[in-house]
Structures are given as C-alpha cells and as structure tokens.
N, C-alpha and C positions, 0 to 999 in steps of 0.2 A: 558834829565835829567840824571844828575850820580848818582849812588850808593852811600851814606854819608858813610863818616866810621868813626865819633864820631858820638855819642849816648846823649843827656842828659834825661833822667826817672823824670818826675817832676806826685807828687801822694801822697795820703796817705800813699801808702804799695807800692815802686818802687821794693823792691825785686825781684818779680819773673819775673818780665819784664826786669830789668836789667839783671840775670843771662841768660837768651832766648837770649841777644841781643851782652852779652858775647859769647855765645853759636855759636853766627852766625856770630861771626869774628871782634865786632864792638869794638871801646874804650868806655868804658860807666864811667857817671858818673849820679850824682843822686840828685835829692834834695827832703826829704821824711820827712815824720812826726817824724822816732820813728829810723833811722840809725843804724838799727840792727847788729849785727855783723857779720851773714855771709854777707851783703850788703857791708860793710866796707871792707870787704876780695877781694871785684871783680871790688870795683868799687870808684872813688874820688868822696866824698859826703857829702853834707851840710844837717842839720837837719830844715825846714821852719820854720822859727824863727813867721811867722804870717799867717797863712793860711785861704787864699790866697793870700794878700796883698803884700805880702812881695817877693812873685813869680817872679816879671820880675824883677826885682833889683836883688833877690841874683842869677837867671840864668844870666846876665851880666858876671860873673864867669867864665863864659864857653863860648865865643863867637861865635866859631868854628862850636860850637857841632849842630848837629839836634836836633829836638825835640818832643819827642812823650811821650804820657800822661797816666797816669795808674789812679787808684780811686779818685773820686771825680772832677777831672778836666771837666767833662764834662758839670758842673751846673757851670762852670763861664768861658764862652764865651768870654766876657770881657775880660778876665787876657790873655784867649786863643788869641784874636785878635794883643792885647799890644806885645805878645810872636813874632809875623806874622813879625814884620817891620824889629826884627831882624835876628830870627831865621828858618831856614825851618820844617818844620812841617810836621812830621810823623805821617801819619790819616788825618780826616779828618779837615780840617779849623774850625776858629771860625764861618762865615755861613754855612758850613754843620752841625759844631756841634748843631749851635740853629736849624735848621731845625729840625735833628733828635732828638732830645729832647723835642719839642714841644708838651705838649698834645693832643693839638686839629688834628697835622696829625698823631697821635698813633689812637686816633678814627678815625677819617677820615681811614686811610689805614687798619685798621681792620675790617670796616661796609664796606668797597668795594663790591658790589654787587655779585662780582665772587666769594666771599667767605664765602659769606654765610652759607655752607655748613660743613665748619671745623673750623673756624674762628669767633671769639668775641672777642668786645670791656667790660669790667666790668660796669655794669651802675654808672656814673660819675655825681658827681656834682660839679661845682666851685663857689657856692653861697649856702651860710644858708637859703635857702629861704623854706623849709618847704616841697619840694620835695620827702626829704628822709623818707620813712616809716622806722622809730624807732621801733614800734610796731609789727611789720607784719614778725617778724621773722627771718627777715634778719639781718646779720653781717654789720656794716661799717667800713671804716677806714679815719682818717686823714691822710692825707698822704703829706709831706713836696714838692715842686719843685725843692727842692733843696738837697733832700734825698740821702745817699746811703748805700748800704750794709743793708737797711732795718733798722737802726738807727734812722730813724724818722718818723716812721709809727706806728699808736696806735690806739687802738679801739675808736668808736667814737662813746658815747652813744646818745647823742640829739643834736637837731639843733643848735649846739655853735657855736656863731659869729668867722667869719676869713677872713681874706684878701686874697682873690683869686690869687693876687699876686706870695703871697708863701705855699697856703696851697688848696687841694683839699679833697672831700671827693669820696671813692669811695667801690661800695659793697664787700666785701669780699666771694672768688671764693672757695670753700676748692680744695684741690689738691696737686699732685704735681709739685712744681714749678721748669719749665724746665731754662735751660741757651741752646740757642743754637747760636753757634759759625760759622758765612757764612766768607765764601772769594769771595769778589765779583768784577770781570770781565765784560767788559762790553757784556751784553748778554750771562754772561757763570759764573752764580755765583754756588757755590756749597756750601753744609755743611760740614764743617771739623769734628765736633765732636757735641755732647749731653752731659750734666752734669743734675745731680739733687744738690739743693743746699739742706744743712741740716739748722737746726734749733736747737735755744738750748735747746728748750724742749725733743728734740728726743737723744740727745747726754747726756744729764745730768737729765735721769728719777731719782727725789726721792731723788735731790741732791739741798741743800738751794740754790747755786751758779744759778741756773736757776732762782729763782723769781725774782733775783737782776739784771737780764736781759732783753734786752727789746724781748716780743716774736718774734716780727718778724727779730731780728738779723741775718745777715750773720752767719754761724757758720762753714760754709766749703761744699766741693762739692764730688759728687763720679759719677762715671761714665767708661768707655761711655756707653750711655743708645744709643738703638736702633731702628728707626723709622722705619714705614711701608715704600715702595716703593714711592704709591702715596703720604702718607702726606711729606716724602721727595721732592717728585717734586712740589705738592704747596707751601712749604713754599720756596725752591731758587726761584719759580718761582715769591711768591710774596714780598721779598728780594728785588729782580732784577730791580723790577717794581721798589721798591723805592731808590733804590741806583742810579738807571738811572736819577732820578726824581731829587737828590738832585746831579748830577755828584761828585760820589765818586766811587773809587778802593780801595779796600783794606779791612779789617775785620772790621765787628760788632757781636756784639753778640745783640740777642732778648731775652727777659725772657717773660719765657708763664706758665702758670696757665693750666695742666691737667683737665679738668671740667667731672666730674661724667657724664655729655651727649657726651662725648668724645671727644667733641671739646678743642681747644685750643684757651684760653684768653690773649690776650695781656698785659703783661704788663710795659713793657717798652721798651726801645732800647738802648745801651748803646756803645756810638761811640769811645771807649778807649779800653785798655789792662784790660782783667778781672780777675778778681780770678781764675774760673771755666777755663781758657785758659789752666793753667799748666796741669791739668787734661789731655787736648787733646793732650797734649806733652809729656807725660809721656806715655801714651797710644800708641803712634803713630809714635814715631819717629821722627814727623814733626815740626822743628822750626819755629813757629808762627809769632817771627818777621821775620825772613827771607820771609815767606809769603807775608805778610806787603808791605815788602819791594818789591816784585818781582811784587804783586798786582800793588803798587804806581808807579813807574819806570819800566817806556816801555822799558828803555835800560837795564833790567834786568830781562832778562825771561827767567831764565837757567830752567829746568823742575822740576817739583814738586820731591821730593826726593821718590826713593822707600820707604814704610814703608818693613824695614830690622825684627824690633822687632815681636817676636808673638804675638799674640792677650795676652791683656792685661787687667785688671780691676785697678784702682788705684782710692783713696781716699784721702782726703787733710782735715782736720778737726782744728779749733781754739779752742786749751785747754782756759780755764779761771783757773782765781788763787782760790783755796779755801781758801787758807789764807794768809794774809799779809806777804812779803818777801821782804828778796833783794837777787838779785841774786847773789850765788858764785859761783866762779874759777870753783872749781869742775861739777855744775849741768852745765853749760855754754860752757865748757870745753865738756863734756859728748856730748852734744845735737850736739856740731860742730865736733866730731869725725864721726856720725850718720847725713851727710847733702848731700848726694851728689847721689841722686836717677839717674841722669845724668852719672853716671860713672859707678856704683856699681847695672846693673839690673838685675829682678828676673829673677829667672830660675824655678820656681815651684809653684807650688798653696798656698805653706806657704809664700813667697815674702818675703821681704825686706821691714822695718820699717824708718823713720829717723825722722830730725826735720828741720826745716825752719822759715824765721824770727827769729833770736835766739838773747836771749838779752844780751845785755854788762853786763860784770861784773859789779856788784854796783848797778846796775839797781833795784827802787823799784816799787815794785808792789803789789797793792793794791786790795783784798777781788771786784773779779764780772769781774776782768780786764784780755784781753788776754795776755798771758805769750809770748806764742809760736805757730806757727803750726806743727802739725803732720801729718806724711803722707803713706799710704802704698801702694805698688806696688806689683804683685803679677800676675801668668799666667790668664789668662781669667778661670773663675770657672764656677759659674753659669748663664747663659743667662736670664733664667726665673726670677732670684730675680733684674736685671736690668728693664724687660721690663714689667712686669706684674702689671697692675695697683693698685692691691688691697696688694701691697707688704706689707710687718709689718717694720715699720720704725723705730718701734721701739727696733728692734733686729740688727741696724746699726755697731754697734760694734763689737755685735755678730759675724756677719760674717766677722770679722778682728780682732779677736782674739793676733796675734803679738801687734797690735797698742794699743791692750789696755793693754798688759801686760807690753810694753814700756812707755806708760804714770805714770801704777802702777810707777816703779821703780821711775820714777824722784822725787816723791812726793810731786807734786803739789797743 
C-alpha cells in the first residue's frame, strides 16, 4: 500500500483534522457543516448541503482524494460503506466502524472477566421495560445511537417508551470524563495522550447562556492528564485485545467515566479524528494523522518523531454567543491574526492564547450558539491540578487566566 497524498476531511467540524493533515504534507480538502474561515484558508472545501445524505455525491468532487472522517461520521456506516467503492479510506472501514460502535461489544469488552478489577460497563438498558429504578436514587440518561459531542443525551426521568433502534437508557456515573487516544499496532498499541472534556456548566458558572444548553454538551477539552503505570498497561493492553479482534491499525480514542471507586466506565469508542486529538498535538509535538497513516500503511513506518517541545499543558474550549450577532471584518479579522498555535509556541507558564474554527464575516449567530474555539498553550505548570481526582472544575479558567482575558476582549 502507498502513502495517499490527497486528503478529503468529511465531519461536522473538519478543521482541526484538516490543518494535522496540512501539517503532515498532505493536499487537503474538506467537506464540513459550518466552512469556517481558517478551514477555507488551508484547504478546497464544500459546506454538506444535507447531512449525511448528501455526502457521497458532493465527495464525487474530489475523486483522487482519500478519505478520512472527523465528527459524527462514525453513526453512519452506510454513507461510510457508499464512500469504500470509490474512495480509500483513512481509519477504519464501514465494518470496523459498525463493530466498534456497537453497544453490545462496549459491554461485552468492558465485563471481560480480566477486568474486572478496573473496568465497567454503566448499567444499560435498551427497553422501557421497568428495569430502571427511577426511585432509588440513581441518575439516568437517554442516550441517542446516533449521538455526539454529547448533543443528544438527557436526563431521563421515568420509564418513557423508545425505540431501542435509536435510543438507550443508561445510569449516570458522576466523574470525570476521560478521552483517551491509542495508536494501535498489531500487538504493540500504545496511548498517545489523555484529555478531560469540559462541560458548559463548568465554563459558563452564573451565566444565562449555560441553561440554554444541553448539559452534557461537548464544550472543549484540556489536558494531558496522566495515568498510573499499571492502569496504562491495561487499558493498551485491553485496546489491543480489541483492535486485533475487529483487524484494525491506526487511532481510536475511548471515552471513560473516572468512578468515585476508581475504576474506569466505558463509555464509548469513537473510531474517527476527535476534538480532544488536537490537544495531544499541541502537547507533544506528534502529528496524529501522520500516525494514522504510518499505523494504516506498512510501507510507511518512518519512526515515531521525537517530541522536540517541552512538556506542555494546553486547553481548547467552545465560547457560545451571549447575544445575537453577525460577525464583523474587525472581530473575524482579530481571531485569524491569533490562529496558528502550530507555528507561534509558548515559552513560559503564561503561554500563548488564540482562536479556531473562526467564522466568515457576515456570519449570524444566534443567543446559546458556538461562535468559535479558544485555545491555550503554555509550559507544563501544575501536575497535581491534571491528575488529582477531586480537582475543582470549577476554577477551569482560573487556571488560564490569558484565555479568559482574551475571550473578555472579543465581546461575545
């Protein structure tokens, strides 16, 4: 197999996968919900006129190109397969991706016997059948199959009828919830990095803008957070077990639920380019798709790059609009002077601030809605507010004091 050197990013949010894929030598083009303007700046790119539907028709575009998938492409297998006849495909296939998507092997592969020990599945139901103690104190949630970014998960007060099809219920774990990123080789997978995701309760305390939100939204990630020894060698090792299982090379990221008994909950598996990736690239030096790629293609096994950078902390956050706008020249202008964390890195514990996803001029936007991302970079500070469980989350900003004086200014 050769190395591809066009790129096409089909997703929600292709930005930051696109600029990685920039990064790593490739011609990129894009096809994305919202065609931001730094996207437009690095890369030839359509806005999905119908998503998903509209995906293999407008990738015809680009015939040439490869094809690797960033948000939301991983709940339609389908569109993924359609994609197969013409395109090659960067990650894993439309049957790896229904594999690792399937609920029933997230439980299956978390009650594995060997893992008992550090390892849970959330008790699950996929039928209103009366199962779920309502009463007894426990949290539930609906939870969509076809969810992401945490968009379509809600509290779920009583046994209301649903189509198992598209909708599960399952207990609610308090914690925090981890993202962790493997590169998996066969018999040799390792963990690239750790992320915690934020929330917008924890980002917008005391601010209207959070009720008009769903809680369990994405809101952005910070990291790297740092794992014991051992819980590092079980989790590549039980990775391994399943990346063998469904024959796949290359990255996933798992999302795990911290549990007050100190185990880790499964909660998903997510076989595409994540938000929380940039994070591990900002951090580290290491081009993620280049990973990818060296992971997927045997005839490309140049060595992992040294991480050159110093140890590093970095944060990535989604403002929301307080009030109704459109955006101007000026604040648009501003944001893409302040974009390029890749070029311009810190050198001190006060770091480097910018922006990401940044929107066209003219662009309106509407009271609850994300504007932009914000992002900081900065020397590694403190070890302890990464890895200590009982951290105050709600002093997230806090401890990035530039990012929030850089938000002040834009006046969002």
């Amino acid at each position: 197999m050769t190395k591809p050197t066009k790129i096409l990013i089909i997703g929600a949010s292709a930005r930051a996968a696109a600029q990685a894929s920039r990064r790593a030598g490739l011609e990129v083009a894009a096809l994305d919900l919202f065609v931001d303007r730094d996207l437009r700046s690095i890369a030839e790119c359509e806005t999905i006129r119908e998503y998903p539907a509209s995906i293999v028709e407008q990738a015809k575009h680009w015939p040439n190109h490869a094809v690797m998938f960033c948000g939301g492409m991983e709940n339609f297998p389908d569109v993924v397969a359609e994609l197969e006849k013409k395109h090659e495909i960067i990650g894993p296939n439309a049957s790896q991706i229904t594999s690792l998507r399937r609920l029933r092997n997230w439980q299956s592969w978390a009650t594995n016997p060997g893992c008992d020990d550090w390892l849970r599945f959330p008790e699950t139901h996929t039928e209103a059948n009366g199962e779920c103690d309502f009463n007894g104190g426990k949290i539930w949630l609906m939870k969509s199959h076809r969810g992401a970014g945490g968009m379509q998960v809600r509290r779920c007060h009583s046994s209301e009828s649903f189509e198992a099809s598209h909708s599960y219920i399952q207990r609610f774990v308090p914690g925090r919830v981890l993202g962790i990123v493997f590169r998996c080789f066969p018999q040799n997978t390792t963990i690239l990095g750790v992320t915690r995701n934020l929330t917008p309760g924890e980002l917008l305390q005391g601010k209207s803008t959070a009720s008009e939100l769903p809680p369990f939204l994405y809101a952005g990630s910070v990291g790297p957070l740092h794992l014991q020894t051992e819980r590092e060698t079980n989790l590549s090792e039980w990775i391994d077990s399943i990346s063998v299982s469904v024959n796949y090379r290359g990255l996933l990221q798992a999302d795990f639920v911290e549990g007050a008994d100190g185990r880790l909950y499964l909660l998903e598996i997510n076989p595409r380019w994540t938000a929380g990736m940039e994070i591990i690239e900002m951090c580290s030096g290491i081009n993620l798709v280049h990973e990818q790629l060296r992971a997927q293609f045997q005839a490309f096994q140049e060595a992992l790059p040294s991480e050159s950078n110093p140890k590093r902390d970095a944060i990535k956050l989604i403002v929301y609009a307080a009030q109704k706008q459109i955006v101007c020249q000026q604040t648009s202008d501003a944001m893409m002077f302040h974009s390029s964390w890749h070029t311009d890195q810190s050198d001190d514990e006060i770091g480097i601030t910018g922006w990401a996803d940044i929107p066209n001029v003219g662009t309106e936007i509407n009271v609850g809605t994300p504007v932009a991302t914000a992002w900081g970079l900065r020397l590694h500070r403190n070890e302890a507010n990464l890895t200590e469980g009982d951290e105050n989350e709600r002093s997230i900003l806090a401890e990035w004091p530039a990012l929030s004086t850089m938000i002040e200014k834009i006046k969002l």
